[in-house]
Structure formats: structure tokens, C-alpha cells
C-alpha positions as CSV (number, residue, x, y, z in Angstrom):
1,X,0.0,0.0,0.0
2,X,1.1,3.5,-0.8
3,X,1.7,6.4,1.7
4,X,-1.1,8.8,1.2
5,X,0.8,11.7,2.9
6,X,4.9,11.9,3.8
7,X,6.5,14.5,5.5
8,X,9.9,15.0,5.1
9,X,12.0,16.2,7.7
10,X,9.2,19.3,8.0
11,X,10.0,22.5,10.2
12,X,7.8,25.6,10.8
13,X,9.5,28.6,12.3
14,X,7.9,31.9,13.6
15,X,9.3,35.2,14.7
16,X,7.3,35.7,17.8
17,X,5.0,38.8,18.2
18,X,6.3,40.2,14.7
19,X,6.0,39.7,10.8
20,X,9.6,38.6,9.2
21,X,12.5,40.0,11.1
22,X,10.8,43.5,11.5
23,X,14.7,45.0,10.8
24,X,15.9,46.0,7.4
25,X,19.2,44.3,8.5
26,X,17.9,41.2,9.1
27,X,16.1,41.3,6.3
28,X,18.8,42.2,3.4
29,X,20.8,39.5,5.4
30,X,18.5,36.5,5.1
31,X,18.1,38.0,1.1
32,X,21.8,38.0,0.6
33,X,22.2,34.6,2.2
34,X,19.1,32.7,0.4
35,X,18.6,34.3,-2.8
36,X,22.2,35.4,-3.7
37,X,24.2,32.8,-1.7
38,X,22.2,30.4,-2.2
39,X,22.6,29.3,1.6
40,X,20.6,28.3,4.6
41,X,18.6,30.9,6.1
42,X,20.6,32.3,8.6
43,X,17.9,32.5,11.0
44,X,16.6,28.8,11.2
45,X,19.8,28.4,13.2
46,X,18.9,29.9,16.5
47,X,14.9,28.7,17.0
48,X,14.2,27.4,20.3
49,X,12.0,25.2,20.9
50,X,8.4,25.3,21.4
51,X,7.7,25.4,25.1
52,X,5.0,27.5,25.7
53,X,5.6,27.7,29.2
54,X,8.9,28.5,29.3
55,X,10.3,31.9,28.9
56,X,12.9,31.9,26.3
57,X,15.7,34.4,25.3
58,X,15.3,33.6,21.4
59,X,13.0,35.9,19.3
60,X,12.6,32.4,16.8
61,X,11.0,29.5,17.5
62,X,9.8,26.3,16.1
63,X,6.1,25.6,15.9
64,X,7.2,22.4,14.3
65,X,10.9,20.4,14.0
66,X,11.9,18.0,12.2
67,X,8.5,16.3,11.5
68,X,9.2,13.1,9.8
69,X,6.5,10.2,9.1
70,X,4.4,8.2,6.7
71,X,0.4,8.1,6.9
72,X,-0.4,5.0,4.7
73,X,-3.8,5.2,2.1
74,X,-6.6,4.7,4.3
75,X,-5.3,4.8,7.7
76,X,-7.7,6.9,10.7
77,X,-4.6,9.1,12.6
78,X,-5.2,10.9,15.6
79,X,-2.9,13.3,16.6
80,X,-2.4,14.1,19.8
81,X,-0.8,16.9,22.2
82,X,-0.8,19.5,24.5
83,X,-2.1,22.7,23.9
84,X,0.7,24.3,21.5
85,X,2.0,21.0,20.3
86,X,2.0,22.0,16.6
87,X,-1.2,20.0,16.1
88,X,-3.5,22.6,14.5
89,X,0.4,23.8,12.6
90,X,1.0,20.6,11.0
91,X,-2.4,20.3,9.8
92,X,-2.6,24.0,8.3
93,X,0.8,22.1,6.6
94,X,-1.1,19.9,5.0
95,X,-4.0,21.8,3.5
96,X,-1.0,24.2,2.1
97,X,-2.8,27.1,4.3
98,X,0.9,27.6,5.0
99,X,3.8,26.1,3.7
100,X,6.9,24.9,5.4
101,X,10.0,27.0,6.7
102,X,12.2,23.5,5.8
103,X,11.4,20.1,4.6
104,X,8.8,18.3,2.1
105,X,5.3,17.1,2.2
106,X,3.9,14.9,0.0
107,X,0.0,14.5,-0.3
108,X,-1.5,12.5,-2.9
109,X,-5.5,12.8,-3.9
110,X,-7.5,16.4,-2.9
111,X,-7.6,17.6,0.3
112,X,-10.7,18.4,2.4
113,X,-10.0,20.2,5.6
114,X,-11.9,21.7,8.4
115,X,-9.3,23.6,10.5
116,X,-11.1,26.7,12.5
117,X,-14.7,27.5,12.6
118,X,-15.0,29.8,8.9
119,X,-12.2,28.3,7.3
120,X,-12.9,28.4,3.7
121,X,-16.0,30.1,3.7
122,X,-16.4,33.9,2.4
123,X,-19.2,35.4,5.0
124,X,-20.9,37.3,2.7
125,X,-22.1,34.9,0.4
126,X,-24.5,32.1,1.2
127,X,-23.8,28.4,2.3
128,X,-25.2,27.4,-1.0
129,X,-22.8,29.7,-2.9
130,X,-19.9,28.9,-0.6
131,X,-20.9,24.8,-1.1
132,X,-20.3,25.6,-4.6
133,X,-17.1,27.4,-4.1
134,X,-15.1,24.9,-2.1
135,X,-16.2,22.2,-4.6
136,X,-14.5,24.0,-7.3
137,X,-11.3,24.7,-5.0
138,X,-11.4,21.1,-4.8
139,X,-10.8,20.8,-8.8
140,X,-15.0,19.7,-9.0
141,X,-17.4,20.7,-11.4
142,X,-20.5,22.2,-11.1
143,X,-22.7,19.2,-11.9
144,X,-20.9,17.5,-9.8
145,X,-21.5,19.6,-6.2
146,X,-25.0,19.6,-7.6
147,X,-25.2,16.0,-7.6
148,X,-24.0,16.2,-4.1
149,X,-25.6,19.2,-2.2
150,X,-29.0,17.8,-1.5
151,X,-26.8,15.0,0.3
152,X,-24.3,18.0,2.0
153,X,-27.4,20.4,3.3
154,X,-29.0,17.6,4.9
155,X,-26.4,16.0,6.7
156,X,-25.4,19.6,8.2
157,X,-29.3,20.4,9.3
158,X,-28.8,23.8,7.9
159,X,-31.7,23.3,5.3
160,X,-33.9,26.4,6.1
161,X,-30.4,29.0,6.2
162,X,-29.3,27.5,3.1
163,X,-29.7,30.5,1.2
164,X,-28.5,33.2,4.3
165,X,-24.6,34.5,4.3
166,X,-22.7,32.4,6.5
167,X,-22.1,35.9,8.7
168,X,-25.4,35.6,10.0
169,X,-24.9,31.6,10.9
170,X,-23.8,30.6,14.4
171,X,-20.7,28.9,15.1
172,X,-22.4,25.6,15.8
173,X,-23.9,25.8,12.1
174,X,-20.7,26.7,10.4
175,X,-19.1,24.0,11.7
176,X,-22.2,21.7,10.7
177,X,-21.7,23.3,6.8
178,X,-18.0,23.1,6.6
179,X,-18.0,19.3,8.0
180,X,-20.6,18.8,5.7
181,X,-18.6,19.9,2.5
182,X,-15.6,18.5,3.6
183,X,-16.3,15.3,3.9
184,X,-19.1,14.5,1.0
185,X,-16.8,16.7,-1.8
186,X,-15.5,13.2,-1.9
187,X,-11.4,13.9,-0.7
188,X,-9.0,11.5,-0.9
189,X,-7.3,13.3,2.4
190,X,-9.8,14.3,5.0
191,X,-8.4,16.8,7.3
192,X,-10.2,18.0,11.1
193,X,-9.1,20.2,13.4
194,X,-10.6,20.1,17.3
195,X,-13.6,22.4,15.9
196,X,-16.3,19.5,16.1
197,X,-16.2,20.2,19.9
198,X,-18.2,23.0,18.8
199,X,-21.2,21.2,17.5
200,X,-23.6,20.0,19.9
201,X,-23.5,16.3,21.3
202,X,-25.9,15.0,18.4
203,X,-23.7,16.4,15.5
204,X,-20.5,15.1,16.7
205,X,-21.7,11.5,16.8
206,X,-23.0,12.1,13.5
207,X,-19.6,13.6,12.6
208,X,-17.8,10.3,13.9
209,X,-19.7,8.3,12.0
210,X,-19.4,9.6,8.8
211,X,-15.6,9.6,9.4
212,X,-15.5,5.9,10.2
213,X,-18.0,5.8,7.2
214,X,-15.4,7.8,4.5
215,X,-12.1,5.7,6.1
216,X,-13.5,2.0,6.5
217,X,-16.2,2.1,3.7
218,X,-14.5,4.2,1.0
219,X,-11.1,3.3,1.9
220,X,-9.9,7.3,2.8
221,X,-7.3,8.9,4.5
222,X,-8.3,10.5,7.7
223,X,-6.4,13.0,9.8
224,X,-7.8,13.7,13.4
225,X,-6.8,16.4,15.7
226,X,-8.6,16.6,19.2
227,X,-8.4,16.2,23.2
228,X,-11.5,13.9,23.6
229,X,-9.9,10.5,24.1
230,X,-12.6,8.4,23.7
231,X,-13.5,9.6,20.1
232,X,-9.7,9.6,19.2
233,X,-9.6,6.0,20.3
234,X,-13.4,4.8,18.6
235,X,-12.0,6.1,15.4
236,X,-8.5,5.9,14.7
237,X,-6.0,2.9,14.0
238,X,-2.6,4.9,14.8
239,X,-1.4,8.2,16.3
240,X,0.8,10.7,16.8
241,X,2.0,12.4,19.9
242,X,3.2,15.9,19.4
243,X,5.6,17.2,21.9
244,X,6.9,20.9,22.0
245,X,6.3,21.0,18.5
246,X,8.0,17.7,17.9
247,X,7.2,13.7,17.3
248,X,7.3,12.2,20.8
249,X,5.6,8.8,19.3
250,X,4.3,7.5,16.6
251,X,2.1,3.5,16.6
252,X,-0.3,1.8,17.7
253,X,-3.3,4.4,18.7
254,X,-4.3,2.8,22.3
255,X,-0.4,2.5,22.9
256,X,0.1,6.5,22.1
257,X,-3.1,7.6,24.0
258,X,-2.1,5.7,27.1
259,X,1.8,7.4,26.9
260,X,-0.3,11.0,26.4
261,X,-2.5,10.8,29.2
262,X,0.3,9.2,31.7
263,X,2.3,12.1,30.6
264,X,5.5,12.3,33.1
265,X,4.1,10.1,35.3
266,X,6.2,7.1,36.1
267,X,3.7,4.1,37.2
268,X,4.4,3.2,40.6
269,X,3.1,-0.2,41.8
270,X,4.5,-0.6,44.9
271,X,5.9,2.1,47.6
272,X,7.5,2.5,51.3
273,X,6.1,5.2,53.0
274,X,8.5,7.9,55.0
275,X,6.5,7.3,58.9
276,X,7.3,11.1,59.0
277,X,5.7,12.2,56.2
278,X,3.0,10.3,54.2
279,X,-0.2,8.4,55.3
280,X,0.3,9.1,59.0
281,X,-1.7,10.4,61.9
282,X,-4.4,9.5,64.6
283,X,-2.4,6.7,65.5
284,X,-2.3,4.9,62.0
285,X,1.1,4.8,60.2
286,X,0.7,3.1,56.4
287,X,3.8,1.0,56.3
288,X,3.8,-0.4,52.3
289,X,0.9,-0.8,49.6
290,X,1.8,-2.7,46.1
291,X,-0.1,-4.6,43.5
292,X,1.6,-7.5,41.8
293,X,0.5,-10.5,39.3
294,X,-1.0,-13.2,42.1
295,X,2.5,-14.9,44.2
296,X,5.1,-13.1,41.9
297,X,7.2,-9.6,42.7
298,X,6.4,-6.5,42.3
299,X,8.5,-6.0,38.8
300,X,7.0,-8.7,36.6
301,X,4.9,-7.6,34.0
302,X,1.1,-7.1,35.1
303,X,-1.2,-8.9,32.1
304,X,-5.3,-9.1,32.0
305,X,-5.6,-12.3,32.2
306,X,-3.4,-12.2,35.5
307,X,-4.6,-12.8,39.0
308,X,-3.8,-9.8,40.4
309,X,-2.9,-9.7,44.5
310,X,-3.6,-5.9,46.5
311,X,-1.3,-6.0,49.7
312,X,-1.6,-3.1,51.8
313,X,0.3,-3.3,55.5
314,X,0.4,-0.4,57.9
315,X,0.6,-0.3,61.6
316,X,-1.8,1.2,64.8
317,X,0.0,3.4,67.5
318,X,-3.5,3.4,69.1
319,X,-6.4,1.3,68.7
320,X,-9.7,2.0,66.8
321,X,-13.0,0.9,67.3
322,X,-13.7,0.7,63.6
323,X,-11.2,1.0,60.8
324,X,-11.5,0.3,57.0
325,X,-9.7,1.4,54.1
326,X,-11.7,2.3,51.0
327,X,-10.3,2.2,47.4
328,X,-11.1,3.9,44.0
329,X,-9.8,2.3,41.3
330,X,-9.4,5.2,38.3
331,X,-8.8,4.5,34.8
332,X,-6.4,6.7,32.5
333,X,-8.8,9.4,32.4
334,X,-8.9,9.9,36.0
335,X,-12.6,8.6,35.9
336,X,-12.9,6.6,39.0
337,X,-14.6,2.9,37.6
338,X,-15.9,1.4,41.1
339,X,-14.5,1.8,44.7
340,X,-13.7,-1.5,47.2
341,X,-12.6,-2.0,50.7
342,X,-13.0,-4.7,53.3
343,X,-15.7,-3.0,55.4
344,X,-18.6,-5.3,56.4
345,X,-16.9,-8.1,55.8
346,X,-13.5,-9.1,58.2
347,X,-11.5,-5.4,59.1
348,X,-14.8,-4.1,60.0
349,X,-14.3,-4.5,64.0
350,X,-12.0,-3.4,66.7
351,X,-8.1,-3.3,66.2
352,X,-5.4,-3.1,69.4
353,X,-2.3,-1.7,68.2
354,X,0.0,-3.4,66.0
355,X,0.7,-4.3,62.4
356,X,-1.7,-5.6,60.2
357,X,-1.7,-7.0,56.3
358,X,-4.7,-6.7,54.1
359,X,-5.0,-8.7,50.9
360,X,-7.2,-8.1,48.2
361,X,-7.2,-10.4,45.5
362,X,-8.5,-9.1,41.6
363,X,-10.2,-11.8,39.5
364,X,-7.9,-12.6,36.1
365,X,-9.9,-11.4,33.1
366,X,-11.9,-8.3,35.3
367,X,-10.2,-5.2,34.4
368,X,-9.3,-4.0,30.3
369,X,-5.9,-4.0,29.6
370,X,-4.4,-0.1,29.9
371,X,-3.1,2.1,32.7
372,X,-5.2,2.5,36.2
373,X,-4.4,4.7,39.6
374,X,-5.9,3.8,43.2
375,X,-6.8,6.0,45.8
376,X,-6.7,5.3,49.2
377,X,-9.1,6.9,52.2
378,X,-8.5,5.9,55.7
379,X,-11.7,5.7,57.6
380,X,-12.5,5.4,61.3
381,X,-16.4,4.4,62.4
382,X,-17.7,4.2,59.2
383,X,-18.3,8.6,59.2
384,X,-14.4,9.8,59.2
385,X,-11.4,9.2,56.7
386,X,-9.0,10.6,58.4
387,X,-6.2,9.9,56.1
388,X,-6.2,9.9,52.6
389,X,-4.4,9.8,49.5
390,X,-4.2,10.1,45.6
391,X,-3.1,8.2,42.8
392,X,-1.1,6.1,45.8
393,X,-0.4,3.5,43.4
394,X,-0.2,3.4,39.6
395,X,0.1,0.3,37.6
396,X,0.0,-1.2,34.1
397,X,-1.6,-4.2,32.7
398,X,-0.9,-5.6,29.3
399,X,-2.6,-7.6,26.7
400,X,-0.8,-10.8,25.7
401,X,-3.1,-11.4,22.7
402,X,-1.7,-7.9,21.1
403,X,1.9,-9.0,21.9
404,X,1.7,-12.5,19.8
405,X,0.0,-10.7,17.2
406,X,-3.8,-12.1,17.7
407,X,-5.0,-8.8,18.5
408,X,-8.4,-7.9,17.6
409,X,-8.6,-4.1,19.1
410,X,-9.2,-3.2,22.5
411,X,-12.5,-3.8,23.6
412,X,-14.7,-0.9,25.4
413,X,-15.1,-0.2,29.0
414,X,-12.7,-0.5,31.9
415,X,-13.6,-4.0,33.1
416,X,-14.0,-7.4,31.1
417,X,-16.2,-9.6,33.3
418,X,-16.5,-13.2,31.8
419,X,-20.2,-14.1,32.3
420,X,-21.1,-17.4,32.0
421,X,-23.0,-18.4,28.8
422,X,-25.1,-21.8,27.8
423,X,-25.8,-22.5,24.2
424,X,-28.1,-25.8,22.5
425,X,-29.2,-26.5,19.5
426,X,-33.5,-26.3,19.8
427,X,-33.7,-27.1,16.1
């Protein structure tokens, strides 16, 4: 399969807060150097790089470096990223809104994009007119945008403005009309920015779905920029994580949205506690928590399909009447999926002081395969946590199916219970 989309070693530089160099020196300088000399410009030398929250002493700086991949025909990428990544750059790349300071890209087939809310529309004609327009950017003919607007104005549910300057539309219905056209114009390259978390809930399913629709059905090349994980994951294959304007990752789409949202985080399945500093007071003192695969040590690879064993030991300067510990188990979103302890069952009664070990065992096949956090509250009588902490423990759990290559895709949800089923043949 040919790529549908390369870029080649791709850099975008800015001058920050001006246009060119702003100084007739600087300018007759980077003249003399690329269109006499025939050198480098002078100026792509001393960029820094793009950390936005960093203050810099360089007046250059790279929105993107050094961008280098291939996007196969008919692939879904999301592309992923902080907020000044060089997500919504690389895509303006792409639909040649701007072109690159250094490097190549290679697209093959026309291009729809939908970057910012208005993009491509001219306000003060109407969304019929402007339906027409961007279909004859797009190298179409007239008949054939005819042949498609019934189609275009219904999907967007902008029938009875159809014929009103897109001035007067909202943002919501903008986005509805440029979606619309940009994926029915029939691209080989669909492009979309984060702007379809500007449509209302109903439209962005809608959206969705028409993008699985134009990748899986018509065999398209999609390009996905956006911070809702969940979409990113329903719909795309691969992805790419941008990182101060640079490729952090590039694979397996589950694989890169797990390394985004654990961002510096190092998982942390097991930890001592300091007695003078953490998880200590009113007499309790947590000594040690960990999770491990069932019997084996704490640095062996965690799978799905493991047993897993919660051992949590702490001592009591003083005793307590009643004492439980309650859990929240949160998956990589931070959403927290169900909460456990051993209240009401045996650590529900009166402890003297002393040191105690609490084991939880996790069924094997129970929890999805991906990153999870715990949090632990320390609770006295059954009204008072006294103690409490988050994200005390962070751990991984892989799939060995995807490792030996019989990977189907990652099922939905944060848990995989095994039900018991019965089947026989009535006929």
C-alpha cells in the first residue's frame, strides 16, 4: 500500500509577536544569504523550541521540527498533544494554508480540511454559494456539487439558512456546513481540526460516524486532531504524539493515548512510606501498599488475564473501634470505575495496636488492559477518613493477545467480566 501523505524532515519557524525580522538588516541579510548565496537561512539556526511555558531568550521559535513520518492510504490518525503542540500547525501544513519553513510534504489525492470554525467560507455569500465554491477549489465541477448538495445540506441540518450569508450563521452551524462539505466533496485526504467540539453532542456522533463511514467504507485517509480521548480511540488505528512541537511517538493508537494521558508520570506499583511524612496520623502509620501479578514480585509484567494480589500493610499506635480502608480504582482518564474495601466483611471490628496485612485479590480477566491509579481513604467508624491519599499506586496491565499478534482491538469499557454463557441446538 502507498503512503497517502509523507513528511519529510518538515520545520515551521515563527518570529514571535512580529511579521519577518521586522529589521531592514535582518532582512537584506537572510536576502543576501538565500537568494544570492544560495545558503541556509541564517535565521533557522537559533529557533528554540516550542515550550510554551517557558520563557525563552530567542525571538525564533519552532512551531514544528523536524516532523518526519508516513500516513499510509486509508489509515484513521489521531494526533495528539498538549495545547501548543503544533497540532493545529501541522495540519494547516497539509492543507498548504501555510507552507513549510524546511522540509517536504507529499499528499497524494484532494484535500478536504476543516481547521477553525469559517475556514474556507467567504461570509458574505451564502452556504449554497460557498458549497459551490469549495467544490471547485477542490478541482469539481458544477454538476458534480450539484449532484451532491442535497446530500451536504442535509447532513449539516442547515436546510432552512441554506440560502442566508454564513455571517449571519452561528458557530455551531458553520461547523455543521463546513464538515458537511468536507467530507461529501468526496477527498482523498480528510483533514479535522478540534472544531467538532463546537457542535452540539448529536452532531459530533454524527460527525464520527461519517468519518469511520469515509475511512473503513470508502477506503480514505483521515487526519484527526482533538483532546476527547474516547472519540480519538473509537475512530482511529494509529497516532501521533506531538511534543513541544515535535514527534514524541508515533504506533499503535491505544499505545500512544495511554503514553499522552500518563504524561510524566512514572507508574508506581508498589511504595514504602516515610512514617514522617506520608499516610500518617491519629495513631495509623501506612507502612507499604503494592499490586503485583498473584504470588510473583512487584517487577514482573502485570497482564489481564493475571490474578492480580492488592497487599496493603500499615501499623496502629493506638487502637480504633472501627477501621477500614476504601479504594477507587481510576482509569487513565482519572474517571474513577468502582470503589472496594474490606468494610462489612472481616476489618470491619475493633483493632489493638500493632501491624496488620490486608489482601485483596482481583479476579484474572476483570479489568481491560491499559493504565489505572488507586486511591486510598483511611476511615475510622464508618463517618471519618481521616487519612487519605491520591493516585497512591499506579500500575499497568498488558494484553498478551496484542503482543503475539492475535490482536483484535481493544475492547470498550474499563472492566471485562467473563459471564457465563449456555448455548443448544433447539432445532
Amino acid at each position: 500500500m502507498s503512503a497517502a501523505i509523507e513528511f519529510n524532515h518538515v520545520g515551521k519557524q515563527y518570529r514571535l509577536g512580529l511579521v519577518s525580522t521586522r529589521t531592514l538588516s535582518h532582512d537584506l541579510n537572510r536576502w543576501w544569504q538565500t537568494a544570492v548565496l544560495k545558503k541556509e537561512d541564517p535565521y533557522l539556526k537559533i529557533g528554540e523550541v516550542n515550550d510554551r511555558s517557558l520563557l525563552g531568550s530567542s525571538e525564533y521559535v519552532w512551531a514544528l521540527r523536524d516532523i518526519d513520518f508516513k500516513v499510509e492510504q486509508g489509515d484513521v490518525v489521531g494526533i495528539i498533544g498538549k495545547n501548543g503542540a503544533g497540532k493545529s500547525t501541522l495540519l494547516k501544513l497539509l492543507s498548504r494554508v501555510t507552507g513549510p519553513t524546511v522540509g517536504t510534504i507529499c499528499a497524494k489525492g484532494r484535500i478536504g480540511s476543516l481547521l477553525e470554525v469559517g475556514t474556507g467560507f467567504h461570509p458574505e455569500m451564502t452556504g449554497r454559494e460557498n458549497i459551490f465554491m469549495n467544490g471547485a477549489i477542490m478541482g469539481m465541477t458544477k454538476h458534480d456539487v450539484a449532484n451532491k448538495l442535497d446530500e451536504i445540506v442535509a447532513f449539516s441540518g442547515c436546510e432552512r439558512y441554506i440560502d442566508t450569508p454564513v455571517k449571519r450563521y452561528s458557530s455551531g452551524m458553520t461547523v455543521r456546513l463546513g464538515f458537511a462539505v468536507a467530507a461529501h466533496l468526496e477527498p482523498e485526504i480528510l483533514v479535522v481540526d478540534e472544531v467538532l467540539a463546537v457542535g452540539d453532542a448529536e452532531f459530533q456522533k454524527k460527525a464520527i460516524g461519517k468519518m469511520q463511514d469515509v475511512s473503513r467504507g470508502e477506503g480514505r485517509t483521515v487526519l484527526f486532531v482533538s483532546h476527547n480521548m474516547t472519540s480519538i480511540r473509537s475512530l482511529c488505528n494509529t497516532g501521533i504524539f506531538l511534543e513541544n512541537g515535535m514527534v514524541r511517538e508515533q504506533g499503535d493508537i491505544n499505545t500512544i493515548v495511554s503514553h499522552y494521558l500518563a504524561g510524566d508520570n512514572v507508574l508506581l506499583n508498589h511504595k514504602s512510606f516515610d512514617k514522617d511524612k506520608e499516610l500518617t496520623g491519629n495513631g495509623f502509620e501506612m507502612i507499604e501498599m503494592g499490586i503485583r501479578k498473584r504470588g510473583a514480585s512487584y517487577d514482573e509484567v502485570m497482564s489481564m488475564t493475571d490474578e492480580l494480589e492488592l497487599v496493603i500493610r500499615y501499623r496502629l499506635d493506638n487502637p480504633i473501634e472501627q477501621l477500614h480502608l476504601t479504594l477507587y480504582l481510576k482509569n487513565e482518564q482519572g474517571n474513577r470505575v468502582f470503589s472496594f474495601s474490606g468494610a462489612g466483611r472481616c476489618y470491619d471490628y475493633y483493632h489493638d495496636k500493632g501491624e496488620y496485612v490486608q489482601t485483596c485479590i482481583i479476579p484474572a480477566n476483570f479489568l481491560n488492559w491499559g493504565n489505572y491509579a488507586l486511591d486510598i481513604f483511611v476511615v475510622e467508624n464508618r463517618t471519618r477518613s481521616f487519612l487519605r491519599a491520591m493516585d497512591v499506586l499506579t500500575f499497568t496491565l498488558s494484553n498478551k493477545a496484542y503482543a503475539i499478534g492475535s490482536y483484535m482491538g481493544k475492547e470498550p469499557g474499563d472492566i471485562t467480566p467473563k459471564f457465563a454463557f449456555t448455548e443448544e441446538k433447539i432445532r
